[in-house]
Structure formats: C-alpha cells, structure tokens
C-alpha positions as a printed Julia matrix, in Angstrom:
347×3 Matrix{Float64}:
   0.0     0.0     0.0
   1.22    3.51   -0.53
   1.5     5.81    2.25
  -0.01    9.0     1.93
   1.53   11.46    4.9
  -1.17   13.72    5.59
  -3.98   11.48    6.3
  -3.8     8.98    9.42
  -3.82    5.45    7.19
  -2.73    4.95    3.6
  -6.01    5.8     1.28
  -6.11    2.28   -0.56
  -6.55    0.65    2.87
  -8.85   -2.15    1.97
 -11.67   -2.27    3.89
 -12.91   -5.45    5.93
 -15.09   -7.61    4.23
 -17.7   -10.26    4.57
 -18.71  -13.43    3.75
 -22.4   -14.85    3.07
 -23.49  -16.91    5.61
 -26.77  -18.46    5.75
 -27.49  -18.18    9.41
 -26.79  -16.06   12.26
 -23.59  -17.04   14.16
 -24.83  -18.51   17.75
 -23.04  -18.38   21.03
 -20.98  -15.08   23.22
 -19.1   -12.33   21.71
 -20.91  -11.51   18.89
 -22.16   -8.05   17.77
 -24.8    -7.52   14.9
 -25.74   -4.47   12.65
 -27.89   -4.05    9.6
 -26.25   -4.66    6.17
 -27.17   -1.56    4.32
 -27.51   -1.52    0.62
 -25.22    1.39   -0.62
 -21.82    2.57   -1.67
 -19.38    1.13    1.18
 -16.88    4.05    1.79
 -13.57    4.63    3.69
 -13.44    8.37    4.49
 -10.48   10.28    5.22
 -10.09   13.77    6.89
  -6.76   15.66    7.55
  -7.22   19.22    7.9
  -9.0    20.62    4.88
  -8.1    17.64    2.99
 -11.18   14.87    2.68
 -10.7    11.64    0.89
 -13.44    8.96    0.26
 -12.91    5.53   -1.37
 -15.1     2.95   -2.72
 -14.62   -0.07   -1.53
 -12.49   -1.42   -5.17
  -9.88    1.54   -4.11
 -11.13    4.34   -6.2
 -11.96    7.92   -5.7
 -15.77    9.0    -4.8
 -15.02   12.8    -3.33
 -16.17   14.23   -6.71
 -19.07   12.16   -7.27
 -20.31   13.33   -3.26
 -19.74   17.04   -3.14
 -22.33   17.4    -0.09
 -20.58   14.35    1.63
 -16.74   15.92    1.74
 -18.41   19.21    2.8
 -19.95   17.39    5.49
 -16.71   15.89    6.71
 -14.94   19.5     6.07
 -16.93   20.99    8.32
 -17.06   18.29   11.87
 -14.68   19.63   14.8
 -12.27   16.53   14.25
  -9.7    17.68   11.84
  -8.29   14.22   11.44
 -10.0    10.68   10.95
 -10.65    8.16    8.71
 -14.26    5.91    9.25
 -15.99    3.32    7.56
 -19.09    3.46    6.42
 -22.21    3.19    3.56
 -23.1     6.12    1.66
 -26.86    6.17    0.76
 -29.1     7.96   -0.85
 -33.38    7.93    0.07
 -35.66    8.97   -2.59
 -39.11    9.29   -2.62
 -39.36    8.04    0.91
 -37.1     4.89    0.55
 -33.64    3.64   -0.16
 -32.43    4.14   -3.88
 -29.22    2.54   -5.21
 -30.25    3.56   -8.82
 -29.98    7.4    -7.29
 -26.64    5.92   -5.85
 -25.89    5.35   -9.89
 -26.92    8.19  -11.1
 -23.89   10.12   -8.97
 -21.5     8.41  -10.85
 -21.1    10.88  -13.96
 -18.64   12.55  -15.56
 -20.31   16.3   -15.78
 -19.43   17.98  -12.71
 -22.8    20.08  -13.04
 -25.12   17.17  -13.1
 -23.21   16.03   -9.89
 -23.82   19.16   -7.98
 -27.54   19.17   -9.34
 -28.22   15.87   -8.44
 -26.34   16.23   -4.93
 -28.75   19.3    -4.45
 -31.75   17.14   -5.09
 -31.1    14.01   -3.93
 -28.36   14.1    -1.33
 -26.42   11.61    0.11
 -26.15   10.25    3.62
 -23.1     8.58    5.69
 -24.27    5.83    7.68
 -20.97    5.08   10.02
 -20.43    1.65   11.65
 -16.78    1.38   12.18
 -13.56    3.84   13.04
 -10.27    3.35   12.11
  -8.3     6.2    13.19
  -8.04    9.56   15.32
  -6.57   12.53   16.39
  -6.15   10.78   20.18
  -5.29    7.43   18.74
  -3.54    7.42   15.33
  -4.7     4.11   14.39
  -7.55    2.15   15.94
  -6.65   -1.2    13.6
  -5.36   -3.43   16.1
  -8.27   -2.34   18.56
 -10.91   -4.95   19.68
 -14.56   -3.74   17.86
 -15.53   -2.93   21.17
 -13.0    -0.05   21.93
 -13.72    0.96   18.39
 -17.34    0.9    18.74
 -16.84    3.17   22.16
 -14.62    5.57   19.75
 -17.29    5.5    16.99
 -20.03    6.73   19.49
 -17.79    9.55   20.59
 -17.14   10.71   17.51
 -20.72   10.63   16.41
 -21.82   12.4    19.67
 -19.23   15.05   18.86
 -20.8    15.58   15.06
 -24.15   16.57   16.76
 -26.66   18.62   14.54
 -25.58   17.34   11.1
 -28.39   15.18   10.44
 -26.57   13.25    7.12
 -24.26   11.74    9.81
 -26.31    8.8    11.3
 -24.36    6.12   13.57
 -25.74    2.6    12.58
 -27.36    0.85   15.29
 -25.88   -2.38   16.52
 -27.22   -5.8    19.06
 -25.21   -7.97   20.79
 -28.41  -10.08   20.97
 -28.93  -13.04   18.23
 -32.89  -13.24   18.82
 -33.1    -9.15   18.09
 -31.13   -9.72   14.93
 -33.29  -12.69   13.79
 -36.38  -10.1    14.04
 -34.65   -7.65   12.12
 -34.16  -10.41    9.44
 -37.53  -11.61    9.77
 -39.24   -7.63   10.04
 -41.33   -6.95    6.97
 -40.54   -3.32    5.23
 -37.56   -3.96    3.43
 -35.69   -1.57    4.81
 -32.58   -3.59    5.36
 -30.43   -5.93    3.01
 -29.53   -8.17    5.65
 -27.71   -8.16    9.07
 -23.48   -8.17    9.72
 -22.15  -10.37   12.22
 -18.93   -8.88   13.54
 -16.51  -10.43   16.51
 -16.47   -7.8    19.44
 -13.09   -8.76   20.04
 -11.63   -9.2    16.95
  -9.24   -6.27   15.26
 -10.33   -4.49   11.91
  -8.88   -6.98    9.45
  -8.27   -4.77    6.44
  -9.0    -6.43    3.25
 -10.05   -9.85    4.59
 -13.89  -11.32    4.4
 -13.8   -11.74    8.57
 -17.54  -10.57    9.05
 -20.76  -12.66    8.42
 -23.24  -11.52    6.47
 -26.78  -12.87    6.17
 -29.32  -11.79    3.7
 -33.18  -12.18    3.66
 -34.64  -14.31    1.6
 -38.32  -13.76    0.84
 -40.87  -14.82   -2.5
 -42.17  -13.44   -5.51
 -44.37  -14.52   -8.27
 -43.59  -12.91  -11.39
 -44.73  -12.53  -15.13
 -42.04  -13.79  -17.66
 -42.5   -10.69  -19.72
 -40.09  -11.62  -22.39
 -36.57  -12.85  -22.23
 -32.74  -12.79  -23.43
 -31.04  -15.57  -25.58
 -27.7   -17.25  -24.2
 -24.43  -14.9   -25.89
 -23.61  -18.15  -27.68
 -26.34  -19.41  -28.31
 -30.32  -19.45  -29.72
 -31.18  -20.76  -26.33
 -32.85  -19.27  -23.49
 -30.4   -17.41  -21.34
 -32.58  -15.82  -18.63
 -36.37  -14.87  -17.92
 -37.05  -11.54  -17.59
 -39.48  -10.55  -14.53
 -42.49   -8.1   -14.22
 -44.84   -7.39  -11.96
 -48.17   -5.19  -12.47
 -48.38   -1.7   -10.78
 -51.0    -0.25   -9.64
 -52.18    1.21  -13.25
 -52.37   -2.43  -14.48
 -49.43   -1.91  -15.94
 -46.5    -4.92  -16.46
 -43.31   -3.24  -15.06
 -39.97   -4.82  -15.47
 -38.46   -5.55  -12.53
 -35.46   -8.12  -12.66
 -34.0   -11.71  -14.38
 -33.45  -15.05  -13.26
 -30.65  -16.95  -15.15
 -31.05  -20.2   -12.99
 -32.43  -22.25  -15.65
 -31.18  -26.27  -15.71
 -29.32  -27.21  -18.94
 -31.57  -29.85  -19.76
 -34.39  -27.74  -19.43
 -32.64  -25.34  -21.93
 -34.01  -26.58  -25.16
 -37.58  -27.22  -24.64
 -37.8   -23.99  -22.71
 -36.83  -22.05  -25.4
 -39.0   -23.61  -28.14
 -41.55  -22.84  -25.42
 -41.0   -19.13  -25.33
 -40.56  -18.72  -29.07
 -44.45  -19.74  -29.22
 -45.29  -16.48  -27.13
 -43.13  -14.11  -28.5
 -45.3   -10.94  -29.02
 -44.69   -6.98  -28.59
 -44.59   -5.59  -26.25
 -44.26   -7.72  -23.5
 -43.61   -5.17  -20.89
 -46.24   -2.45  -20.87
 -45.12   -0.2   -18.32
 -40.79    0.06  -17.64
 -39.06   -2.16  -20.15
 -35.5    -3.56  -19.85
 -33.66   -0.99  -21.31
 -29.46   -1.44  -22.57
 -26.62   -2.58  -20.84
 -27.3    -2.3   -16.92
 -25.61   -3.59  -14.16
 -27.95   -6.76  -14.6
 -25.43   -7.47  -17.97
 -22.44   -7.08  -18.84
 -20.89   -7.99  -22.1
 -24.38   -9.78  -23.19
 -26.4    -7.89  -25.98
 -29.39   -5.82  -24.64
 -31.7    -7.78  -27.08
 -34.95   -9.02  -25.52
 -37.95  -11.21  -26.86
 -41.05   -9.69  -25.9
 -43.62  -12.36  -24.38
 -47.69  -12.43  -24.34
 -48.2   -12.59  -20.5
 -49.04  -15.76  -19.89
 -46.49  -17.33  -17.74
 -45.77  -17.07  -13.6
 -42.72  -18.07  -12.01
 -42.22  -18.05   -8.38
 -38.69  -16.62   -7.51
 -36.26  -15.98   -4.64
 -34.82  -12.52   -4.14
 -32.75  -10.84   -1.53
 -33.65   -7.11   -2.12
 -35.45   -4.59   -3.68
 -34.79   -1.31   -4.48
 -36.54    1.76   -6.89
 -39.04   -1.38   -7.27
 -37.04   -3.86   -9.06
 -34.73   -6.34   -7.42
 -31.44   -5.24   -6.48
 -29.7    -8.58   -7.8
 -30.61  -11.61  -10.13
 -33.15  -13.59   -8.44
 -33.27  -17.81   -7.63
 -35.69  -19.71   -9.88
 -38.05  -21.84   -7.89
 -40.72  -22.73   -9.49
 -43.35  -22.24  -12.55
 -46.77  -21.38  -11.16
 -49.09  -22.57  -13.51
 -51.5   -21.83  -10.61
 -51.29  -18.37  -10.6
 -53.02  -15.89  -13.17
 -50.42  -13.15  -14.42
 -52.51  -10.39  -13.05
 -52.53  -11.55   -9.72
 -48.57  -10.96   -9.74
 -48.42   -7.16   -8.3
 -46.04   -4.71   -6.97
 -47.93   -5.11   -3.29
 -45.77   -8.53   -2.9
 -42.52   -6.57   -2.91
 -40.91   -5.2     0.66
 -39.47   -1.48    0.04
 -36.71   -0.05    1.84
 -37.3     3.09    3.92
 -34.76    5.7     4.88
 -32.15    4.87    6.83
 -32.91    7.69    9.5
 -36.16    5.67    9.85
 -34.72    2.91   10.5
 -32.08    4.14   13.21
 -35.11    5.58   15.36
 -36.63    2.46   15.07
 -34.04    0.17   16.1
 -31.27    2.23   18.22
C-alpha cells in the first residue's frame, strides 16, 4: 500500500469484508448491525483535505460534493471511518440514485447532490486525532470511539451512527421484520481487530418470495437458447413493469424452454418500464430481448429490492401454472425506507 503522509492510514486501505453466511452465528461475543444496501466508503479527513474511497480503491469525493463538505466541516480535523453512503428517494432507499452520482459532468453532480443528497451511515472507526490508528483495537473499543465521535458531530443530520445488538434473537427479528428496509444483518466479533481487506464478518441476507410474469426474455451470448427470464410485476395502473432476471435455468431444461417461449413471442411484452441497454444486470451480453404475451408465472427468490425492481438476479423456484399473471403485483414486494427511519426504530 502507498503511504499518503497527511492522512492517518494509507487511502487504498482495503476495507474489511464479509462473507455470506446463511445463518446467524450462535453463542458469546458476537455483535450484529444491519447490512445496508449502498456505496461502502472509507473516508479520510486531515485538515482541509477529505478523501473517500469505494470499496475497489477508487476515488468518490467528486461524485459526493455534499458528503466531503460534510466531513470538512465536523470539529475533528483528522480521521478516517468506515461506512455506507446512501441515498433515500421518494421516501425509501435508492441505489439507482446511488448510480446516477456516478457521472462525468461535474454540473449534473452538484444538481443531483442538491436534489437528492447523500447520507453517511458510520459503523466502524479506524483512526483519530487521540489514537492514530484504531486497527489493532478490539470492535468494542472501536465501537466506544465510533459513538464519541458521532456524539461530537451533533446537529448534522446526514451523519447517522448505525445501530448495533449484541443479541442473536433481536437480529433474527430484524431479518424476519417486513418493510424492506434492510439488506440483511453483519455479524462482527467484538473482540476481533479491523482486518483490512479480509472477508472476517458474516453476512446474512433475507430471503423472501415473488411470483412474477415472464414478460419476455434474453437468448444465451452463444447461443439461440434461453439465457434468462425476464421478470415483471403489475403496478398499480395495471401496468406490467420490469423488474429483474433469473438466469437459474437447468441445462436440460434449456431446449424445450426455449422452443416454449418462441411460441409467445409478441410486442410488447412489458407495458409499463421495459428492460432498457446494458445495466448492471449485464455485462458484455447484448441488450436484445424477446417480448412475451403474458401468460407465464414463475415463483422466484430474491434478496432485495430497491426503486421497485430487485437489487440482484433472483433464484428460480418454481413455474406457477397456478397463478393468473394479473394476480402478480407490486404489493408482494418489501421497500426499503430511509435509513434515518430505520435508526429511530431500532437504536
């Protein structure tokens, strides 16, 4: 890592990461917080100088104007914390708005930081003014430092201090709690040090159930056969809005599933948001879709949803050939709410 003299820690410090786990760690010691679904960000203060990085090492000051400002302006002159930069819109959570920061016109930045502005949820502290570095600390001294700091940054409300239990059954309700306002929960040693760059957290993720329209679909890259399903659900003007995939599809189903789909292929297949270009749902795949008459329901598995649509590709289960296409709505989905919200609710 290079060492850069003016801030506390070197500014490609990676940060501590997770692993998926698919239950809740039992036994003493443990301390739990809610997985939020933003941009995970190191930030770094010396002076006038602020620094935040993404969590792959690069640069995000520019693209969070109202964040470094922020920062600038708390009593502590020198720190770096960890934390997840969010954005709520329209009364919940919005990673698309998170998106939408990263552009390369300075203007539409500041606009959009104007409109929509970001918020810094901390949960971790890795250095100070008192204590240069805070590494090799157990979470619970850091934790202690954390809640200073965050006491001391009183009255700027885009500064929230993520709650935290050291009790499993409290963190089983917050997976289980309807409302989508959470991506999962973070399982965290209280004795262990900040690991930088190692996956020495747990992270679980709730799972919950969706029956969706197959709306159209996308051909394999390769191939002329079925590649993955796109999803819809109706709103609440009857209209069938995109709002995912699911590429789970067995290989031997492959061929029969296709031929199929090519029997329903009609325009337009999605009558309200349609799957537009390359997305973060594809990468080097071609945008093409087939448009489908709405006659087919599959039941799927997601984790999250966000802006209405799921966050990431979803789990096949099932076909529903029990289930007409207009009973598959938007009022199945859990939305995320603001993560203010949330902290008065839970801390």
């Amino acid at each position: 890592m290079s060492s850069t003299p003016r801030f506390l820690l070197p500014v490609d410090l990676p940060p501590m990461e997770a692993r998926l786990a698919s239950d809740l760690p039992d036994g003493e010691g443990w301390q739990f917080e809610p997985k939020w679904d933003g941009f995970r960000c190191l930030a770094f203060r010396a002076g006038p100088e602020v620094d935040l990085r993404a969590k792959s090492g690069k640069p995000l000051g520019r693209y969070f104007p109202e964040i470094v400002s922020l920062l600038r302006g708390l009593a502590a002159k020198r720190f770096v914390v960890d934390g997840e930069l969010v954005i709520a819109r329209d009364g919940a959570l919005s990673f698309d708005a998170l998106q939408m920061r990263l552009h390369p016109a300075e203007s539409r930045i500041r606009k959009l930081a104007a409109e929509t502005p970001a918020r810094f949820v901390l949960f971790d502290i890795l250095a100070t003014d008192e204590a240069e570095t805070l590494l090799d600390r157990p979470l619970r001294q850091r934790r202690r430092a954390l809640e200073a700091f965050h006491r001391a940054a009183r009255g700027h409300d885009a500064l929230l201090l993520s709650p935290v239990t050291h009790e499993r059954g409290e963190a089983e309700r917050w997976l289980g709690r309807g409302g989508g306002d959470l991506d999962g929960v973070v399982a965290k040693r209280r004795d262990d040090a900040y690991a930088s760059g190692e996956r020495a957290m747990l992270k679980v993720k709730r799972l919950r159930t969706a029956d969706c329209v197959v709306g159209g679909f996308r051909y394999e890259s390769d191939s002329r056969l079925v590649g993955s399903l796109l999803l819809g659900l109706y709103d609440a003007d009857g209209k069938l809005d995109h709002v995912g995939f699911t590429s789970g599809i067995r290989e031997a189903d492959r061929l029969a599933l296709t031929r199929r789909l090519e029997k329903l292929v009609a325009a337009p297949g999605f009558t309200g948001r349609a799957p537009g270009g390359p997305s973060r749902w594809s990468t080097e795949r071609s945008a093409e879709w087939q448009p489908l008459k709405p006659k087919l329901v599959v039941e799927v598995r997601y984790d999250h949803v966000t802006d209405d649509r799921f966050r990431h590709g979803t789990r096949l289960l099932r076909w529903r050939p029990d289930k007409a296409p207009r009973q598959c709505t938007m009022l199945q989905l859990d939305h995320a709410r603001p993560p203010d919200k949330i902290i008065a609710a839970r801390s």
